[in-house]
PAZAPA-4460 file (N, C-alpha, C; in steps of 0.05 Angstrom, whole numbers, plus 32768, in hexadecimal, padded with zeros to 4 digits):
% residues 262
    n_x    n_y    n_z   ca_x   ca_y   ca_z    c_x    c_y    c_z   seq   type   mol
   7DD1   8066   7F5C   7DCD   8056   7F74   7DBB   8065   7F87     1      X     A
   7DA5   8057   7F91   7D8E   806D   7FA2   7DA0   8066   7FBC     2      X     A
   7D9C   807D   7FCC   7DA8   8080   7FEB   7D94   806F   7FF7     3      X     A
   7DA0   8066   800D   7D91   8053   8024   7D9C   805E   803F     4      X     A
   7D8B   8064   804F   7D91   8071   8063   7D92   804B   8075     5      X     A
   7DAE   8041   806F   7DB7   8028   8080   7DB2   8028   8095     6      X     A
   7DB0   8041   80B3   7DAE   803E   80CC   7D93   803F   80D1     7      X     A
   7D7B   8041   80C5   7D64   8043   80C7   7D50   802D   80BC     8      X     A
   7D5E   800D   80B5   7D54   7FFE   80B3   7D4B   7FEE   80BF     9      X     A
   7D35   7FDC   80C8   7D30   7FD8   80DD   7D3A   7FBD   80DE    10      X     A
   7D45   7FB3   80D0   7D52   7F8F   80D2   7D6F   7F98   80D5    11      X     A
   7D79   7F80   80E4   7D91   7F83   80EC   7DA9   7F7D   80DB    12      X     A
   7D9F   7F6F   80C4   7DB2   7F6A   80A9   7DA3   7F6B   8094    13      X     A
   7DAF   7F75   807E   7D9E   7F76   8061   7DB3   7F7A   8046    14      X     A
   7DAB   7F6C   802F   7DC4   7F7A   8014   7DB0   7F8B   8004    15      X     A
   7DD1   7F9C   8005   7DC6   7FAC   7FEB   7DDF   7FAB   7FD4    16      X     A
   7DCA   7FAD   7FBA   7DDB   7FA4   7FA1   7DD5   7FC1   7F8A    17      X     A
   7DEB   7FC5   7F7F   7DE1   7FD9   7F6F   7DFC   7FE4   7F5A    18      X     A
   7DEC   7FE3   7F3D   7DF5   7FF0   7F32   7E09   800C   7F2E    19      X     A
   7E1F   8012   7F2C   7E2C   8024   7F35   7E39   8033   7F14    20      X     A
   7E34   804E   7F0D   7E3E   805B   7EFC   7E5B   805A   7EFD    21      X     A
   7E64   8064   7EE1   7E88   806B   7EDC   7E85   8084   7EE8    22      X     A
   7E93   808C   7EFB   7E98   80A4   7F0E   7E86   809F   7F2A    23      X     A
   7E80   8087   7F2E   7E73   8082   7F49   7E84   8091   7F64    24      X     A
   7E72   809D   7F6C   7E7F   80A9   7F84   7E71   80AB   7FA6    25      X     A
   7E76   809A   7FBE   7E62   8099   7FD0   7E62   80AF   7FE3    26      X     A
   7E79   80C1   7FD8   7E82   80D8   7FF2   7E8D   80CA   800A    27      X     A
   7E9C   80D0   8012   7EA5   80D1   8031   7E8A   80C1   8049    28      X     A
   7E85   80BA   8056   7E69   80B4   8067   7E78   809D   8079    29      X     A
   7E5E   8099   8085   7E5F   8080   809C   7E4A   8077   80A5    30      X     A
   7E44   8065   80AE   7E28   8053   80B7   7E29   804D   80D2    31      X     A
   7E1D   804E   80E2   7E24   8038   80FC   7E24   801A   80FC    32      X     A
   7E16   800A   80DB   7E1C   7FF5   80DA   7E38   7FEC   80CF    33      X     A
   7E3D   7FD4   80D4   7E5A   7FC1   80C0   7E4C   7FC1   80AF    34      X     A
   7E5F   7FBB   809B   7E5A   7FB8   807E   7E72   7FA3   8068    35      X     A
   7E61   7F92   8060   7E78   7F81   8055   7E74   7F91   8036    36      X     A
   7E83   7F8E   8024   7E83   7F9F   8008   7E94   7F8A   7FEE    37      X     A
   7E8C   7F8F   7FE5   7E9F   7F84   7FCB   7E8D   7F8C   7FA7    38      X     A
   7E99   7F85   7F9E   7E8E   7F89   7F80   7E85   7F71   7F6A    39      X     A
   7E72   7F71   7F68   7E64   7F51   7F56   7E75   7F59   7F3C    40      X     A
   7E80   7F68   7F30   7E8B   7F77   7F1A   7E8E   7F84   7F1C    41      X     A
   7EB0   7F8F   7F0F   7EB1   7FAB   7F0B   7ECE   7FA6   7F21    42      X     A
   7ECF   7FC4   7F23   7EE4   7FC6   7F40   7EDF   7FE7   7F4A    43      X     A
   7EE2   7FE2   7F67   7ED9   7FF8   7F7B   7EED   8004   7F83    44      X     A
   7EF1   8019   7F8D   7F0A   8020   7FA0   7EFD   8029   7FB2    45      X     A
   7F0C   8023   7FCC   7F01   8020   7FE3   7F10   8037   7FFA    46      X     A
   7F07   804C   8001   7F1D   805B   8013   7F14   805D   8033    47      X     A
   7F2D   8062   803F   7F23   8067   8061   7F42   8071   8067    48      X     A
   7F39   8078   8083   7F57   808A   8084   7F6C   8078   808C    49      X     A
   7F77   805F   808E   7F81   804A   808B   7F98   8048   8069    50      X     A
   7F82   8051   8060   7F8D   8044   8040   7F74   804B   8026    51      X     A
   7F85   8040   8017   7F65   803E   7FFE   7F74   8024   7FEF    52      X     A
   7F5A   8009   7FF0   7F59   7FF2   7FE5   7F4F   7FF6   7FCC    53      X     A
   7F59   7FE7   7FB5   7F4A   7FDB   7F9B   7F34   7FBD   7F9C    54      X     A
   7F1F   7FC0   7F9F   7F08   7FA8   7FA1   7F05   7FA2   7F82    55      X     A
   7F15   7F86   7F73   7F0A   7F80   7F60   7EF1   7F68   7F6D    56      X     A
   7EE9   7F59   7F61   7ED3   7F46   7F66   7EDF   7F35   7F78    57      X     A
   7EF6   7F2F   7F78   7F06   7F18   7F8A   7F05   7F23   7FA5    58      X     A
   7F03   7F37   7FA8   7F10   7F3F   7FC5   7EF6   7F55   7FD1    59      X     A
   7EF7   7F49   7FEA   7ED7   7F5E   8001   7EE8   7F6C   8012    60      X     A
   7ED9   7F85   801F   7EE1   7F95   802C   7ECA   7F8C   8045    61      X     A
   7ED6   7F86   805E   7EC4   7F8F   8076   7EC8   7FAC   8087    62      X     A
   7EB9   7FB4   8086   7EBB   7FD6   8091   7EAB   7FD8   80A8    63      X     A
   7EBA   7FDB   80C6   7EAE   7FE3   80DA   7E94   7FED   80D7    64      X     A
   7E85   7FEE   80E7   7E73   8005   80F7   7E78   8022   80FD    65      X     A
   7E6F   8036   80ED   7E76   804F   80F8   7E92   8061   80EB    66      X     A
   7EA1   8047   80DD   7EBF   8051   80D4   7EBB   8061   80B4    67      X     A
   7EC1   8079   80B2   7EB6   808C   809A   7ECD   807F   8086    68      X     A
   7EBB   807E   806B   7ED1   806D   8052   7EBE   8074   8042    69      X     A
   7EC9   8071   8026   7EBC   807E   800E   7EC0   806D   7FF7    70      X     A
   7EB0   806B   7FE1   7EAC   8053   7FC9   7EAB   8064   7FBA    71      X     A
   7EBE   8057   7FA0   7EC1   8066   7F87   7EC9   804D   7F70    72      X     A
   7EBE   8059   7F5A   7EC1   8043   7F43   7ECB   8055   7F2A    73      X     A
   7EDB   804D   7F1C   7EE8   805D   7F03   7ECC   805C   7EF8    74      X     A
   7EC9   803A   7EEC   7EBC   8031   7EDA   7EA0   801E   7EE6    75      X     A
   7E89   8019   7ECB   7E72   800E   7EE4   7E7E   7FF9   7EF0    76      X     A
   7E60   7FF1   7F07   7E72   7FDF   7F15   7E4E   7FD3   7F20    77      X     A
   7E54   7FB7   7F30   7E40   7FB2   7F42   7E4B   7FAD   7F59    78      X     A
   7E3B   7FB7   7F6B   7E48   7FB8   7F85   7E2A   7FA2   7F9F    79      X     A
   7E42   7F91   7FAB   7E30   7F8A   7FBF   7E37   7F8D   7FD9    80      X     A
   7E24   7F97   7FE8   7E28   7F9C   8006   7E1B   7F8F   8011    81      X     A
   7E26   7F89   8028   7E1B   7F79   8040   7E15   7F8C   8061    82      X     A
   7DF9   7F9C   806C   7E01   7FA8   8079   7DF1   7F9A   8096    83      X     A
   7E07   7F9D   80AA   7E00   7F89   80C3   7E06   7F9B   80D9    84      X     A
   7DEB   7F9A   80F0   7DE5   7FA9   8101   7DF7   7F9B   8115    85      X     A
   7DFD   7FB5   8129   7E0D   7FAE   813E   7E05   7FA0   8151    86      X     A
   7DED   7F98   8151   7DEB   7F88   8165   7DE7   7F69   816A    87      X     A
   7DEC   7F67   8147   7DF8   7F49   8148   7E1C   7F42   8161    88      X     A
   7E24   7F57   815C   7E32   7F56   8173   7E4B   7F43   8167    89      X     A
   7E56   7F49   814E   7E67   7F38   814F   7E76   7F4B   8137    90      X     A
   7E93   7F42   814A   7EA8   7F57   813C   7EBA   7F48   8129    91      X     A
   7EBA   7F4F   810F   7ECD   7F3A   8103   7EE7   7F47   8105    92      X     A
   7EE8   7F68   810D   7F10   7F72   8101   7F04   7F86   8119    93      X     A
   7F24   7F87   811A   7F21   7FA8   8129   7F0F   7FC1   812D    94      X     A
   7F0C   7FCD   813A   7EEF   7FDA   813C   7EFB   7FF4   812A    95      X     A
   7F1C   7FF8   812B   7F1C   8010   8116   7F2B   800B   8100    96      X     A
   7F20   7FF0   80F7   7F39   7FEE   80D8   7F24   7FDF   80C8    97      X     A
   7F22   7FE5   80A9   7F1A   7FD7   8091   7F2E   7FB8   8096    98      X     A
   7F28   7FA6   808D   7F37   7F93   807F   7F27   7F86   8064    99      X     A
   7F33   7F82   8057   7F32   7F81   8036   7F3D   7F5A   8036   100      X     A
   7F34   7F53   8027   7F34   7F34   802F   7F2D   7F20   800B   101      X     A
   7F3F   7F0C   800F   7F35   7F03   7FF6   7F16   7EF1   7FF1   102      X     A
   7F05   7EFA   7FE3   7EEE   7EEF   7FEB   7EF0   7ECA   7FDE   103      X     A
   7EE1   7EBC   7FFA   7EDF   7EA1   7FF8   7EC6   7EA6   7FDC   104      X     A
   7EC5   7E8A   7FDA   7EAD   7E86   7FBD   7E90   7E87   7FD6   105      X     A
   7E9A   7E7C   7FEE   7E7D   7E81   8002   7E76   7E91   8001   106      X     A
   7E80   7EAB   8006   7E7E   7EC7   800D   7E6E   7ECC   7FF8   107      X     A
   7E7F   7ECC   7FE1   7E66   7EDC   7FC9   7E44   7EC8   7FC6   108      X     A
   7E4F   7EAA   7FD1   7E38   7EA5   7FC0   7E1E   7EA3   7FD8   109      X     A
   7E31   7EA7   7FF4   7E1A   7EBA   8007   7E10   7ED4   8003   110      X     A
   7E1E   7EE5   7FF8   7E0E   7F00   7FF7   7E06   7EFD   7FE2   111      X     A
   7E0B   7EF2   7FCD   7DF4   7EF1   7FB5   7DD4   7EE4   7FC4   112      X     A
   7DDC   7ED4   7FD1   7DB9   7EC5   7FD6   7DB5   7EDA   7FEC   113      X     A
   7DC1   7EDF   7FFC   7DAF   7EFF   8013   7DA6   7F20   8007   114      X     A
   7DA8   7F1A   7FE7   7DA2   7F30   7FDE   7D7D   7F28   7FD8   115      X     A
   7D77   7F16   7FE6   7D59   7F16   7FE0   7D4E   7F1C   8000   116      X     A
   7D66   7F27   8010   7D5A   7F39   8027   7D62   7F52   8029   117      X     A
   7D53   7F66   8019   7D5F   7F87   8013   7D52   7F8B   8034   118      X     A
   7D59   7FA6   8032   7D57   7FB9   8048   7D3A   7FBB   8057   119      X     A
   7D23   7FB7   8040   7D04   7FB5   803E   7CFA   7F9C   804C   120      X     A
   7D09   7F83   8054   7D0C   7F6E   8057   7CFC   7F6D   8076   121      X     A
   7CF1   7F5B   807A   7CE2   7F58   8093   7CF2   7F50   80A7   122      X     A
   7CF8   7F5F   80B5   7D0B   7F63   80D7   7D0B   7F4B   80E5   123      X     A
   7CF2   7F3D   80E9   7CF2   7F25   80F8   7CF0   7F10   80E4   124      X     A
   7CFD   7F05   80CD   7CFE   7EED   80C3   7D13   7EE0   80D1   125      X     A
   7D0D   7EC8   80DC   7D1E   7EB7   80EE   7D32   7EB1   80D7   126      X     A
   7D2E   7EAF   80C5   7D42   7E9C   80AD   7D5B   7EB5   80A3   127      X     A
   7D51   7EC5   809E   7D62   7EE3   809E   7D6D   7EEB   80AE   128      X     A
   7D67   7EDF   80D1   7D74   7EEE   80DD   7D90   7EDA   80E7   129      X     A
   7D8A   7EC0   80E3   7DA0   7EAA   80E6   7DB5   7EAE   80D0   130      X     A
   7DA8   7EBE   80AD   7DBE   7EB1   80A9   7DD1   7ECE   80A0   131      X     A
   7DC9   7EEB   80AC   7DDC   7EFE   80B4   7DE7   7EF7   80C9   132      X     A
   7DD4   7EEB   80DE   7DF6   7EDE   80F4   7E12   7ED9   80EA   133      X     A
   7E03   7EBB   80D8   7E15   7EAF   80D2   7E28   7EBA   80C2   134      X     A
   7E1E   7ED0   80AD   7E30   7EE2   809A   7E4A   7EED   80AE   135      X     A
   7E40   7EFC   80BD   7E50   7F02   80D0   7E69   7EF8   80E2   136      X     A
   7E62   7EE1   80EB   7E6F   7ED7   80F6   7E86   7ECD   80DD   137      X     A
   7E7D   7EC4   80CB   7E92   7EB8   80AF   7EA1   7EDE   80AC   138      X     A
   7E99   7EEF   80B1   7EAD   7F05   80A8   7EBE   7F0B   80C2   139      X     A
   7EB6   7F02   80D0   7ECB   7EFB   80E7   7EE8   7EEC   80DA   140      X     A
   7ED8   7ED6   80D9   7EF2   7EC8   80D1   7F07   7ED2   80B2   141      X     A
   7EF0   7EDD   80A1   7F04   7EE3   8083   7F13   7EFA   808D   142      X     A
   7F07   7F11   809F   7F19   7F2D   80A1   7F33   7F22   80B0   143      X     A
   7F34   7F10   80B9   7F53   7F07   80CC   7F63   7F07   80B8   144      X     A
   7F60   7EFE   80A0   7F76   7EFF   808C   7F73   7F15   8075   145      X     A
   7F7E   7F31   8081   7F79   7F42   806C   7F86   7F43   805B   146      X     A
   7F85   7F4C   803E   7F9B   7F4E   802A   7FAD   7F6A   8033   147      X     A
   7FCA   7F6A   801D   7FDD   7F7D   8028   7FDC   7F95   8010   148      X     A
   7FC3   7F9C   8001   7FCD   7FA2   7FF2   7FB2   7FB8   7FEE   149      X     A
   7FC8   7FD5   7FFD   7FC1   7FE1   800D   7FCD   7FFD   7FF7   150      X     A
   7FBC   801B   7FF6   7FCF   802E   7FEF   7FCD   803C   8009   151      X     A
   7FDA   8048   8011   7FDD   805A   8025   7FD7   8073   8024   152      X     A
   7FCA   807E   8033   7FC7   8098   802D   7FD1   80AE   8046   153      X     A
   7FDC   80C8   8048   7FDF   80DB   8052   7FDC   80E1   806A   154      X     A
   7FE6   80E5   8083   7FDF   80F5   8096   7FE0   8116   8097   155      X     A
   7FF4   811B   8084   7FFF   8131   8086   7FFE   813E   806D   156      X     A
   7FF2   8162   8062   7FE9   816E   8053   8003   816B   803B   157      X     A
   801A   8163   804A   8031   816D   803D   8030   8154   801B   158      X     A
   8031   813A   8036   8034   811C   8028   801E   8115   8015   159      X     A
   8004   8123   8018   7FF2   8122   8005   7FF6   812E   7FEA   160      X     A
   7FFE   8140   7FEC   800B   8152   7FDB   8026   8145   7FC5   161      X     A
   8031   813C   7FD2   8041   8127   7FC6   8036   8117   7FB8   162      X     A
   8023   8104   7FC1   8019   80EA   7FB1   8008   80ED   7FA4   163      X     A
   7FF6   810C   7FA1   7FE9   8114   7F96   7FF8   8110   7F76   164      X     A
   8009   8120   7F7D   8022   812C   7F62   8024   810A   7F5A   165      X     A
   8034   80F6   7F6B   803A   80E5   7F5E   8028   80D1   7F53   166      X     A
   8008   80D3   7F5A   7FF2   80C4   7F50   7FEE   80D6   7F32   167      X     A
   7FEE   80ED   7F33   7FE3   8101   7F17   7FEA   80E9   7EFC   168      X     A
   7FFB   80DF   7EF9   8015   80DA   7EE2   801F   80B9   7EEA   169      X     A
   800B   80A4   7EE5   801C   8086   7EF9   802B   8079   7EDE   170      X     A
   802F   8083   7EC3   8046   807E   7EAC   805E   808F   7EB9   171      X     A
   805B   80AA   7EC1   8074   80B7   7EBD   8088   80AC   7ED2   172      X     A
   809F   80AB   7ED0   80B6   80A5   7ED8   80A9   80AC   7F07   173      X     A
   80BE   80A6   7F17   80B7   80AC   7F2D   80D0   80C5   7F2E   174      X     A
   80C0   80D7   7F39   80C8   80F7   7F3B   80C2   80FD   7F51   175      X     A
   80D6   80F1   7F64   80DB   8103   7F81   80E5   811A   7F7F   176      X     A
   80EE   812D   7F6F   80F9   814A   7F7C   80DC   815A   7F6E   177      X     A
   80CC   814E   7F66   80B1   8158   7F5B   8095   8159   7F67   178      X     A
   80A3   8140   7F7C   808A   813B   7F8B   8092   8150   7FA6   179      X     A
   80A9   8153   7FB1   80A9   8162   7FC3   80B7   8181   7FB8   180      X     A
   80AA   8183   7FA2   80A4   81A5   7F9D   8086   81AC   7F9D   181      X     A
   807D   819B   7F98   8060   8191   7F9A   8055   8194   7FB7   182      X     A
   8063   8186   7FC9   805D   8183   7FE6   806B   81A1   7FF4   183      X     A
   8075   81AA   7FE9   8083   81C3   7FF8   80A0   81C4   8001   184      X     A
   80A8   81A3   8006   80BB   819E   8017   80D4   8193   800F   185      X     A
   80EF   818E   801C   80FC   8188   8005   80FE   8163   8002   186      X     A
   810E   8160   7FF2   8109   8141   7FE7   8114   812B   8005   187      X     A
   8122   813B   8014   8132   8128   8032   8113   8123   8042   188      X     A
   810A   8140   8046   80F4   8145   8053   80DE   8133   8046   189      X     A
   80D7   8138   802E   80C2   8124   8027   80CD   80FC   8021   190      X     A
   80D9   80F5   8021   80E5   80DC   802B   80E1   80D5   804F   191      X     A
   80F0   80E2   805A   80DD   80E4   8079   80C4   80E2   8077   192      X     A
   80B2   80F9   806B   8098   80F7   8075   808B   80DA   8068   193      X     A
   8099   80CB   8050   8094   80B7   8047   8090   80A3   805E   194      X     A
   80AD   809F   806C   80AE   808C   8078   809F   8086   8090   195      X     A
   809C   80A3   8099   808D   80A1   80B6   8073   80A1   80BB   196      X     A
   805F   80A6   809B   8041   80A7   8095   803C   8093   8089   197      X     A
   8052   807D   8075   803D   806B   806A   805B   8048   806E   198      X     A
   8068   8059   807C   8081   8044   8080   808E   8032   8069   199      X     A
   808F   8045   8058   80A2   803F   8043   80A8   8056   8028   200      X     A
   80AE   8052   8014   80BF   8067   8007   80A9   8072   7FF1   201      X     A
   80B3   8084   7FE6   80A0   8092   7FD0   80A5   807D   7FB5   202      X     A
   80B9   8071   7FB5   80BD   8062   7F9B   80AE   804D   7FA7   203      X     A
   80A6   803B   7FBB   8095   802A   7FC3   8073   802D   7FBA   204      X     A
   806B   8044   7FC9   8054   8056   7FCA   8052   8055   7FAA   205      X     A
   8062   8058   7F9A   805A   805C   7F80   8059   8042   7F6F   206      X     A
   8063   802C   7F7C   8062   8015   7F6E   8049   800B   7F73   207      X     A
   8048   8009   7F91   8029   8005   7F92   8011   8011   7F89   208      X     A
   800B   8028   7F84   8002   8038   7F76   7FF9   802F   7F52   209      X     A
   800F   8025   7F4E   8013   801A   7F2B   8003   8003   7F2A   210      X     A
   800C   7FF3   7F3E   8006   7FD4   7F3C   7FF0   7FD1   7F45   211      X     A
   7FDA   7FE1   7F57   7FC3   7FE1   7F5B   7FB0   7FEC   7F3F   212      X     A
   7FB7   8001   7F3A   7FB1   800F   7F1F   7FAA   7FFE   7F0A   213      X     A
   7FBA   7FE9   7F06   7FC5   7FD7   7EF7   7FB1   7FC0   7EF6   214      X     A
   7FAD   7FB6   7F11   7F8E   7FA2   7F10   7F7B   7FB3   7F12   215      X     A
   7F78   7FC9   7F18   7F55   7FD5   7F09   7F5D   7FD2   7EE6   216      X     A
   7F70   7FDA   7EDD   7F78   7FDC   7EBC   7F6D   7FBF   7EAE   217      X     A
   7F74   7FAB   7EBC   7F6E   7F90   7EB4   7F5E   7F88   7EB7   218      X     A
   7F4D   7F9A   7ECB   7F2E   7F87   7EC2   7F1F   7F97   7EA6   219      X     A
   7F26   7FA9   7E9F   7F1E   7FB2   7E80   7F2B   7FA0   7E64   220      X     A
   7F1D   7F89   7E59   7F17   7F7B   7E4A   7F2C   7F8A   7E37   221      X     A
   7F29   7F98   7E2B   7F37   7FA6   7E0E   7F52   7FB0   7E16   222      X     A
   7F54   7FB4   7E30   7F79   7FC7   7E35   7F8F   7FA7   7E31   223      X     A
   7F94   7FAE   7E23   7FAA   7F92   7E1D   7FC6   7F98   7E37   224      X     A
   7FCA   7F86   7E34   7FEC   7F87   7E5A   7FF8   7F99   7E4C   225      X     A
   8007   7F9B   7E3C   8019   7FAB   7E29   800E   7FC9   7E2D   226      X     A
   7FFA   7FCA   7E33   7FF4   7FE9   7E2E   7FE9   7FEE   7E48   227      X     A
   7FE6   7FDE   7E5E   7FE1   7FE1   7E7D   7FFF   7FEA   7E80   228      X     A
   8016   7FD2   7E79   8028   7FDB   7E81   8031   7FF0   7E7C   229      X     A
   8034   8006   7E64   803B   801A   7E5E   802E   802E   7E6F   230      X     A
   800F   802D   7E7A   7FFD   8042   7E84   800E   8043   7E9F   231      X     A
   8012   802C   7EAF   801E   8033   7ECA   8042   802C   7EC7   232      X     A
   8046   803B   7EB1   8063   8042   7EB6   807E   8031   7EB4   233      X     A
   806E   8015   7E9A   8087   8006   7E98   808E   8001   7E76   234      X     A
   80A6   7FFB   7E74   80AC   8009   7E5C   80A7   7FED   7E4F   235      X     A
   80B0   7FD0   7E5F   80A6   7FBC   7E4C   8096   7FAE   7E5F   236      X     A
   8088   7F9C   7E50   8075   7F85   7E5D   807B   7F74   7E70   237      X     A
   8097   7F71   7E68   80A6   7F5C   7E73   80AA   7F64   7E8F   238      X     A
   80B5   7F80   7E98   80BB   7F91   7EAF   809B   7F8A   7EC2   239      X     A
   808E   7F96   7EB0   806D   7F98   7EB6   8063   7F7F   7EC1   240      X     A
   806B   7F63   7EB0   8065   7F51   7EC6   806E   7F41   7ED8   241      X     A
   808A   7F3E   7ED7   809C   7F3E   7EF3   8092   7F51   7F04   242      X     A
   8092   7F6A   7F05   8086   7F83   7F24   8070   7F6E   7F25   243      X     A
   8055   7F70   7F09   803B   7F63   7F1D   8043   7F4E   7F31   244      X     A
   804C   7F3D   7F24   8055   7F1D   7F31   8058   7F21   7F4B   245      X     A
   806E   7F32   7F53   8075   7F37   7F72   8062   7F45   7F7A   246      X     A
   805A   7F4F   7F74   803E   7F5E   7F83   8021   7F54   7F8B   247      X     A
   8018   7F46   7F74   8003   7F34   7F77   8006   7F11   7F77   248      X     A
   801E   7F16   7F73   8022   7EF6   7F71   8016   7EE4   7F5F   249      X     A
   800F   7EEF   7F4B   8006   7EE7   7F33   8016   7EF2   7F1A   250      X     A
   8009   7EF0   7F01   8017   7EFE   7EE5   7FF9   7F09   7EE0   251      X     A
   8000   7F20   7ED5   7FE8   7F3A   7EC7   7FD7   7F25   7EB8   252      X     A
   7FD4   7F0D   7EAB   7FCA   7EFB   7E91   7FB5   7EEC   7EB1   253      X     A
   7FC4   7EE4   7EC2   7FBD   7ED0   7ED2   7FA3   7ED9   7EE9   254      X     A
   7FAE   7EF5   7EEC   7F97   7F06   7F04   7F89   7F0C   7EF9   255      X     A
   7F8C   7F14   7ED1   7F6F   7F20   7EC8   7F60   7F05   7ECC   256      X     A
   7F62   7EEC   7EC0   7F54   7ED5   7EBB   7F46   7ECB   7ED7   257      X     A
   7F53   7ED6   7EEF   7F3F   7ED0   7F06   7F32   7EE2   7F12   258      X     A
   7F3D   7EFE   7F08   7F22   7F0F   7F18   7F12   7F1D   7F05   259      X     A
   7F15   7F13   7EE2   7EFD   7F16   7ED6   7EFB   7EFF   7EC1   260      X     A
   7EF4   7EEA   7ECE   7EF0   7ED9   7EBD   7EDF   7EDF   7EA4   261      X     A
   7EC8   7EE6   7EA5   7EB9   7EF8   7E93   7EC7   7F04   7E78   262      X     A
***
């Protein structure tokens, strides 16, 4: 993926689309523009100090202005961005929070037709500049309904340390007196620091963990459920898709068929 120095473009909205390697990595960074994101294929993970989202194709990320977050892909991927200067002046979310959103069929099949205005794009086209408005203003309204399905990450050197241990291994059993030998601290202590950094439990933190894991697993064509379920830690299928169900509100058969129809 060639670097684009985003703050140094002279139009106030533009897409960029691009090809992304297995081990894609964007580093840590930040832009002074918003940025809408999602993936034409593939799936992204998306981090900020908030959380870290899974972007299969169904679902966009709008990302402040200025807010540092980082993109990573197991496997390839295509990625489309949407990047919009501040002085359209219009705020769809909080000035310091990602929201992650299920994408309308508008959404994609707007940023597919604004990818014929890259970054190179002539600053004063009246037609370009109406219809990043309008992009905008529509991510207003999709970020109001963010999705919940969120991993949490760390404030504290201790709690990182923990989830570190419990991400290494998402088959093996959940091993709290392992994770806080891991963290330094003892297992009372690391339950506290659970609750008061990500407001809920290590056996929580680790379900979510699985079951996110679990839809990047399913958009790979050849991993059959049976053997997703075994990778994140369930002994039968059956287990495996009751948890999905409550989690995504779908069945593992039902979410692959809509977020890779393909």
């Amino acid at each position: 993926m060639d670097r684009v120095d985003v703050d140094a473009v002279a139009a106030r909205g533009f897409v960029l689309t691009a090809e992304l390697a297995d081990g894609f990595d964007s580093g840590a960074h930040h832009h002074a523009r918003h940025q809408l994101l999602y993936a034409e294929s593939g799936v992204l993970w998306l981090e900020g100090a908030a959380g870290q989202w899974l972007l299969p194709p169904e679902r966009a990320a709008w990302i402040p202005g200025s807010l540092e977050h980082r993109v990573r892909c197991r496997r390839p991927a295509r990625l489309c961005t949407v990047y919009l200067d501040r002085a359209l002046e219009l705020e769809p979310a909080p000035a310091s929070a990602i929201a992650v959103f299920a994408v309308p069929p508008v959404c994609r099949e707007l940023a597919r037709y604004g990818a014929r205005w890259g970054p190179e794009r002539d600053a004063d086209d009246p037609v370009a500049e109406r219809y990043f408005a309008a992009l905008a203003a529509l991510c207003r309204e999709w970020a109001r309904e963010p999705l919940p399905w969120r991993l949490p990450v760390a404030r504290s050197r201790e709690l990182a340390r923990a989830m570190a241990h419990l991400l290494q291994d998402l088959a093996a059993p959940l091993d709290v007196p392992g994770a806080a030998r891991a963290a330094g601290v003892s297992p009372r202590t690391l339950a506290r620091r659970f609750a008061e950094e990500t407001g809920g439990s290590a056996r929580q933190f680790l379900q979510r963990a699985r079951m996110m894991r679990a839809m990047e697993l399913l958009d790979v064509p050849a991993r059959r459920v049976g053997e997703i379920a075994r990778a994140v830690g369930f002994d039968s299928q059956s287990a495996f898709t009751t948890a999905f169900r409550a989690f995504a509100g779908e069945s593992p058969g039902a979410y692959r068929r809509r977020a890779s129809p393909l």
